[in-house]
C-alpha positions as CSV (number, residue, x, y, z in Angstrom):
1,X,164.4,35.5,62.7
2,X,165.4,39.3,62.9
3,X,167.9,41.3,62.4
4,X,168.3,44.6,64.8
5,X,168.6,47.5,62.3
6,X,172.1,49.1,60.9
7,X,173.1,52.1,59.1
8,X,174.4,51.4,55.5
9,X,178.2,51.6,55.0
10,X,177.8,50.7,51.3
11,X,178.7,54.3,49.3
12,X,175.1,54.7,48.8
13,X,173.4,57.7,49.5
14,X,171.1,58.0,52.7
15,X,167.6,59.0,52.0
16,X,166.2,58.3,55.9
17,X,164.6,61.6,57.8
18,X,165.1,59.6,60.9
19,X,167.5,57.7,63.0
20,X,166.4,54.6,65.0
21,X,165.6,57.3,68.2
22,X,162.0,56.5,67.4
23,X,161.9,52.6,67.8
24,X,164.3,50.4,69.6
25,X,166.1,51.1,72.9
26,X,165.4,54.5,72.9
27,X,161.7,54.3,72.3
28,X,160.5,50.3,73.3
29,X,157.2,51.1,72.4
30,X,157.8,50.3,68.6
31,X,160.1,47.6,67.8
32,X,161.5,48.2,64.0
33,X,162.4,44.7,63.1
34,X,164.6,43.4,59.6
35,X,163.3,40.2,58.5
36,X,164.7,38.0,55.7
37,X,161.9,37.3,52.7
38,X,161.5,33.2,53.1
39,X,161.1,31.1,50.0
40,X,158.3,28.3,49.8
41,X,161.0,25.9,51.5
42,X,161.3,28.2,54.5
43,X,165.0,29.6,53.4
44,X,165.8,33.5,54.1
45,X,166.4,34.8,50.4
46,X,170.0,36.8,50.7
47,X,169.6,40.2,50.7
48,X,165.7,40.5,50.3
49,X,164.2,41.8,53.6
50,X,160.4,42.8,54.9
51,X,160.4,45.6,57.7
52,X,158.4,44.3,60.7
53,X,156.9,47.3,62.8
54,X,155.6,46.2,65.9
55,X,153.1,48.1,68.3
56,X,154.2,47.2,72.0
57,X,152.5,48.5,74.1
58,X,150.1,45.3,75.0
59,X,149.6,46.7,78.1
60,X,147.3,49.0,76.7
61,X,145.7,47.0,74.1
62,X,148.5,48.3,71.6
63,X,146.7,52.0,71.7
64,X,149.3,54.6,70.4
65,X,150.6,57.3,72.1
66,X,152.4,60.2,70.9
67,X,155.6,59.1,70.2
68,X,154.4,55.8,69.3
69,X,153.2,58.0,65.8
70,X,156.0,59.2,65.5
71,X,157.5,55.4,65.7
72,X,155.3,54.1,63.2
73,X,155.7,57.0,60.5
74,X,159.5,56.6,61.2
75,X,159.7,53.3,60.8
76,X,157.8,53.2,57.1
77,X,160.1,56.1,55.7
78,X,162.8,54.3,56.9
79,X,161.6,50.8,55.1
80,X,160.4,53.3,52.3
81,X,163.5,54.6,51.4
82,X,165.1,51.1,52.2
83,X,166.8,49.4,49.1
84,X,166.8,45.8,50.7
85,X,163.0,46.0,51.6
86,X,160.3,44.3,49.8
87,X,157.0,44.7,51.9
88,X,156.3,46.3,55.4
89,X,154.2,44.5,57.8
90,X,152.4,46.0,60.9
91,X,151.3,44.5,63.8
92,X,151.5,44.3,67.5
93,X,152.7,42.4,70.7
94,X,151.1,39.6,72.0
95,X,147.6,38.1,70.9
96,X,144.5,40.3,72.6
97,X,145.2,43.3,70.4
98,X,146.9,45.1,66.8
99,X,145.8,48.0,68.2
100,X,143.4,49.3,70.2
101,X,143.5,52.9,68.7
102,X,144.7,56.3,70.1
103,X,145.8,56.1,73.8
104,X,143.1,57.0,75.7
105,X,144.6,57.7,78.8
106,X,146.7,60.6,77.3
107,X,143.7,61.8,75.3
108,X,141.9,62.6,78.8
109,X,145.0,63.6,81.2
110,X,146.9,65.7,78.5
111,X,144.6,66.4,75.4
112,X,141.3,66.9,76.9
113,X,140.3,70.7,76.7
114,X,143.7,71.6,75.1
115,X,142.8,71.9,71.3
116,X,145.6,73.3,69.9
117,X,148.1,70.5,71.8
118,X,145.6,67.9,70.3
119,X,145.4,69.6,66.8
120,X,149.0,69.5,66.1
121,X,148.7,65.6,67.9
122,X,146.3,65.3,64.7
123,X,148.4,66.4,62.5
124,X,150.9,63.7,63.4
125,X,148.6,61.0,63.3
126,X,147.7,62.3,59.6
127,X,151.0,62.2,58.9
128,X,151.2,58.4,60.3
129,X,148.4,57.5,58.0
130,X,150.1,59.0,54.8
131,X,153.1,57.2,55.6
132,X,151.1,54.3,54.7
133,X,149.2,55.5,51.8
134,X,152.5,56.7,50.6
135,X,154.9,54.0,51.2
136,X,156.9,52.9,48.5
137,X,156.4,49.1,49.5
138,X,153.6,47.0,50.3
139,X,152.2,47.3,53.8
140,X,150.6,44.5,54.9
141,X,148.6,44.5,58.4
142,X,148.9,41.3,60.6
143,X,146.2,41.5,62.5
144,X,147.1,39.5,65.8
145,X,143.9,40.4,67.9
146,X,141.7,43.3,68.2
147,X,141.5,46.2,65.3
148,X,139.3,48.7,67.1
149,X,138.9,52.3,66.6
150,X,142.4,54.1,65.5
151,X,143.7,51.0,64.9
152,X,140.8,50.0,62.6
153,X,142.0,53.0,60.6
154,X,145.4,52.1,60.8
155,X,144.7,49.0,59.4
156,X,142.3,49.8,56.6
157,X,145.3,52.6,55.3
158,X,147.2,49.3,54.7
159,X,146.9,47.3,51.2
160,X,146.6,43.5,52.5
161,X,144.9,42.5,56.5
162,X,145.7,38.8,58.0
163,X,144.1,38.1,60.5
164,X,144.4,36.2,63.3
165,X,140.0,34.6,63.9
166,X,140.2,35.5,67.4
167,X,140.6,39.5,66.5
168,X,137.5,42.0,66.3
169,X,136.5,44.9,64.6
170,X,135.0,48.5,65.0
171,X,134.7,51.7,65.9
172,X,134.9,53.4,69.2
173,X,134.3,57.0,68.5
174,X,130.3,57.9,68.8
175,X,130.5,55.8,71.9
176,X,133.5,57.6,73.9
177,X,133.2,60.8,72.4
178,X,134.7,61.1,68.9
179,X,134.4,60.3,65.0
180,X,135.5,57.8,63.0
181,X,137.5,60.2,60.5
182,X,141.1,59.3,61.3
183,X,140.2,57.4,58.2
184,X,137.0,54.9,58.5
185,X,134.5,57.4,57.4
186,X,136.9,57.0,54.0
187,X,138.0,53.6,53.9
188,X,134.7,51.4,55.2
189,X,132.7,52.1,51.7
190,X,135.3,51.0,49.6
191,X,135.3,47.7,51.2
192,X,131.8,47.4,53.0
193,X,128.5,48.5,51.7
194,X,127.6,51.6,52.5
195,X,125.2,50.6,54.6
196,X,127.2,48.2,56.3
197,X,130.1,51.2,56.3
198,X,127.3,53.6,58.2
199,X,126.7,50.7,60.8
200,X,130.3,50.0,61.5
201,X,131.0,53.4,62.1
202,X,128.5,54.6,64.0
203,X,127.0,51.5,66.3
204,X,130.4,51.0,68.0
205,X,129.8,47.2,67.4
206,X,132.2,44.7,67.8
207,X,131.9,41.8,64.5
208,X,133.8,39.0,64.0
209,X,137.1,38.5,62.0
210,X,135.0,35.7,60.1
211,X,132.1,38.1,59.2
212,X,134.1,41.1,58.5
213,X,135.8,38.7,55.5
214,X,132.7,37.6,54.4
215,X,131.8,41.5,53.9
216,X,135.2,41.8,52.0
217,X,137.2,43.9,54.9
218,X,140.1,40.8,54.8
219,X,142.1,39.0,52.9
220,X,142.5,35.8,54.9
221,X,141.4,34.6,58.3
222,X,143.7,31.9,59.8
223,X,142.8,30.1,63.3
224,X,145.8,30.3,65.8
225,X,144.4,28.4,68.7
226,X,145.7,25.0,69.0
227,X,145.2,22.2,71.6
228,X,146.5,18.3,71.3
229,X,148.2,19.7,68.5
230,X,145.0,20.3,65.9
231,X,143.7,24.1,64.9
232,X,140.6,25.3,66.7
233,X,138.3,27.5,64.6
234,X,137.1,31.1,67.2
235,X,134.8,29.1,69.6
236,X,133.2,32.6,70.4
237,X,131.9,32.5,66.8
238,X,129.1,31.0,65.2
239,X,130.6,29.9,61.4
240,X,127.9,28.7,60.3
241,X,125.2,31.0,58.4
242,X,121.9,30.7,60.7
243,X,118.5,33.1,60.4
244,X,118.3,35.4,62.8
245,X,114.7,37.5,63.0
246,X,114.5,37.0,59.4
247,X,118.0,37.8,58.8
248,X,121.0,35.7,57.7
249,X,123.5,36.4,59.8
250,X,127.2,35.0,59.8
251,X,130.2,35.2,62.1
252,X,128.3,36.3,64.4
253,X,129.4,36.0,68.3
254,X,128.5,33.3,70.5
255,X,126.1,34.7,73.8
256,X,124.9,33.5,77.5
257,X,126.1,30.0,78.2
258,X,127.4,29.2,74.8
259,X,130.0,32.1,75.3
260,X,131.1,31.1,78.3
261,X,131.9,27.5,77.3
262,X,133.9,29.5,74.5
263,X,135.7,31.3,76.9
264,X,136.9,28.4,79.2
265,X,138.5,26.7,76.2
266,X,140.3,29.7,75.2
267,X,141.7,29.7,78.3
268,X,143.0,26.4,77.9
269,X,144.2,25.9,74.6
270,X,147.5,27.4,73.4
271,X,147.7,30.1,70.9
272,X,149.8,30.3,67.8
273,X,150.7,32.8,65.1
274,X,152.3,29.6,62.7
275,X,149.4,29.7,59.9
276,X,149.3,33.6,60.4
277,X,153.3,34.2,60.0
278,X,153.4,31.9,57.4
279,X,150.6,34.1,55.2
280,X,152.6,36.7,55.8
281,X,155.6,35.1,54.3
282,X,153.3,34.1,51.2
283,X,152.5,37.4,50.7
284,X,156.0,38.8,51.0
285,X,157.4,35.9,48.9
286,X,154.6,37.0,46.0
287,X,155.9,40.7,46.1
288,X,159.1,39.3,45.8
289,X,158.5,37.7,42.5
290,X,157.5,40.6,40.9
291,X,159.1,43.9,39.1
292,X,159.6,46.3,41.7
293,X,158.5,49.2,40.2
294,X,155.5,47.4,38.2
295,X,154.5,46.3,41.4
296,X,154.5,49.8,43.2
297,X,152.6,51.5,40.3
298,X,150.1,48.8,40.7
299,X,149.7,49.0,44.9
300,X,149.2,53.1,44.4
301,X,146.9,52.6,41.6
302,X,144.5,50.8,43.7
303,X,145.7,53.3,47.4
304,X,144.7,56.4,45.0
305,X,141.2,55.5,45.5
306,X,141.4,55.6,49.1
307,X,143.6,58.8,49.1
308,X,141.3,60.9,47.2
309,X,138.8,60.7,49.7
310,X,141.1,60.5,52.7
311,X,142.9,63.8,51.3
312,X,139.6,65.6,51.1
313,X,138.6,65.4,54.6
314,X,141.5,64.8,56.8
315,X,142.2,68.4,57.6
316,X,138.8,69.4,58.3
317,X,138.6,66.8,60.3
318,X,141.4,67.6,62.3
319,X,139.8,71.3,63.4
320,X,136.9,69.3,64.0
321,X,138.5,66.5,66.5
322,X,140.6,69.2,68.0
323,X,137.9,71.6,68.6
324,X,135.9,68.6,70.0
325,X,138.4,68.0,72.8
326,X,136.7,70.7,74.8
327,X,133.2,69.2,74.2
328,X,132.2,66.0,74.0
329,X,135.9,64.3,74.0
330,X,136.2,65.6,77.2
331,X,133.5,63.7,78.8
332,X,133.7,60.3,76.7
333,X,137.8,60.0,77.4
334,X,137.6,61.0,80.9
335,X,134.2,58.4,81.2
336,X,137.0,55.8,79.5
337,X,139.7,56.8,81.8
338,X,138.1,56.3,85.0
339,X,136.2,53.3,84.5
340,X,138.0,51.1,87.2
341,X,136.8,54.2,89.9
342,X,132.9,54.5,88.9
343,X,132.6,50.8,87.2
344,X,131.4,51.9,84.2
345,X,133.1,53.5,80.6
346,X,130.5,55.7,79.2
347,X,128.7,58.6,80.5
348,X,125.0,58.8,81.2
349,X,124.0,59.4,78.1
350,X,120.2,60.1,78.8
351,X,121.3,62.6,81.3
352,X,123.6,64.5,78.4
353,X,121.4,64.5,76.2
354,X,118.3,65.8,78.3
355,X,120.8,68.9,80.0
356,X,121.9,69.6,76.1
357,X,117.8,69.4,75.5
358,X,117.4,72.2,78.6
359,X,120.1,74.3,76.7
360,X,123.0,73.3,79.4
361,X,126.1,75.1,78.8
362,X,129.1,72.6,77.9
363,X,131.2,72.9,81.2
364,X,132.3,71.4,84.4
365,X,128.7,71.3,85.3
366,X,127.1,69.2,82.8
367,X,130.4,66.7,83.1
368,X,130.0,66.3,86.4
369,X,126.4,65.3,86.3
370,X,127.2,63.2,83.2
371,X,130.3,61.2,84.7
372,X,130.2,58.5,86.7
373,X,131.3,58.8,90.3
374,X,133.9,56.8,92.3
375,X,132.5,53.4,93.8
């Protein structure tokens, strides 16, 4: 049940920066959604509320574009500075992705070896992930499939993550030509080891929702595949803990034959966010039932951690990542871009790295012997 957004006629004063020209009819690609807190029984609570911000843009995996930042960051001042609202939940359309990270098609048509353009694009995604660390309400992420690169980020700035077991996990940056410092190189380590932190962030591997729980990165995993109306457990994942060379391994995903039974059943069984909404509901309904402003103090207590270190780096990083647009970036989102011409979505990295060996300068030259070319 939601409620479209409305302006306040009650004598109160106004404390929004923004109008609804960021989300809504005016900007589909977020969808700012009222929703009433429910009690145990299912009941809306009068006058208690969550503000739902929803990524659409499933076309694209949920990867944010331009304005979509601004949508997001508009969207939690708006619930911030919302009387009504007890927690903020984001999350995205559909069930293949939360968020697939920055939009990559933009980053290679528009950003690529414009620094500046992408240094003040930088500066609005900081100012997305701020608007999370600073809230002034709970933001929970729903994760209802994939949390990859920028949307891993996204989603670690948050204070709770529900996820959906059929969602993944990683970084994208070393892989397609960037970092992970919109925010993983300072989130991972409070929540993995920092060994398992480095790995994440630099392998570009893909882990389970099941094993990033086990390694503390979640709150709750719920299945949402049904079929003849029981739950189905991820059938792409092993959850059981096996040995693997000498390692035990868990959550890990199912290969070769086994995978590909997994993936016919997904195909047939019907998906469901029911246990997943209704986590979120628990959560809400658990902020509800507490002093507001106890509550706060306690969420920023535990964000300040986070911030300190995400404060540190984010502006150097952002001369960094803009700088970069005219190096590296250039040839891993252009690689990305045109994967559906050459048929593949990295360049030839032994190539790159033997020209850079040979002293090649970084121009059109060394991309074009580094990119893939048209089938």
């Amino acid at each position: 049940m939601a409620l479209n957004w409305l302006p306040r006629e009650d004598g109160l004063k106004d404390h929004d920066l923004w109008g609804a020209e960021f989300f809504g009819a005016e900007a589909p690609s977020i969808v700012y959604e009222i929703r009433p807190v429910l009690n145990p029984q299912g009941q809306p609570v009068e006058g208690l509320c969550a503000a739902w911000i929803v990524l659409n843009n499933p076309a694209q995996y949920n990867s944010y574009t331009t304005k979509m930042v601004k949508g997001i960051t508009a969207g939690l001042q708006k619930a911030s500075m919302d009387r009504n609202i007890v927690a903020v939940v984001i999350t995205g359309v559909g069930d293949k992705a939360f968020c697939s990270g920055g939009n990559t098609k933009e980053y290679a048509e528009y950003y690529s070896k414009r620094p500046a353009e992408y240094g003040m694009y930088m500066d609005l995604f900081n100012g997305m992930i701020d608007g999370i660390l600073n809230c002034k309400k709970p933001v929970i992420c729903r994760v209802n499939g994939m949390r990859v690169a920028g949307g891993q980020e996204v989603g670690m700035a948050c204070d709770i993550s529900l996820s959906s077991d059929l969602a993944v996990y990683g970084q994208a940056g070393p892989r397609h030509g960037s970092a992970p410092v919109g925010g993983a190189t300072d989130f991972l380590p409070w929540a993995l080891s920092i060994e398992d932190a480095m790995w994440s962030c630099i392998s570009c591997e893909m882990w389970s929702a099941y094993k990033m729980k086990a390694k503390g990165l979640l709150s709750k995993v719920v299945p949402v595949l049904k079929q003849d109306g029981k739950w189905l457990r991820n059938p792409l994942v092993i959850t059981d803990e096996y040995v693997r060379d000498g390692e035990i391994v868990y959550g890990e995903m199912k290969t070769g034959d086994d995978a590909a039974a997994a993936k016919q059943l997904l195909k047939s069984a019907q998906t469901d966010f029911e246990l997943l909404d209704r986590s979120v509901n628990d959560i809400v309904w658990t902020f509800a039932n507490l002093f507001p402003n106890c509550l706060q103090v306690s969420v920023e207590g535990v964000r300040q951690k986070k911030k300190f270190f995400w404060d540190m780096s984010k502006t150097a990083n952002r001369h960094w990542l803009a700088l970069n647009m005219n190096a590296e970036a250039f040839a891993g989102f252009n690689a990305f871009n045109t994967r559906k011409l050459t048929g593949q979505d990295v360049i030839d990295f032994m190539k790159f790295r033997d020209l850079e060996a040979q002293g090649q300068k970084m121009d059109d030259e060394l991309f074009e012997a580094v990119l893939g070319k048209p089938k």
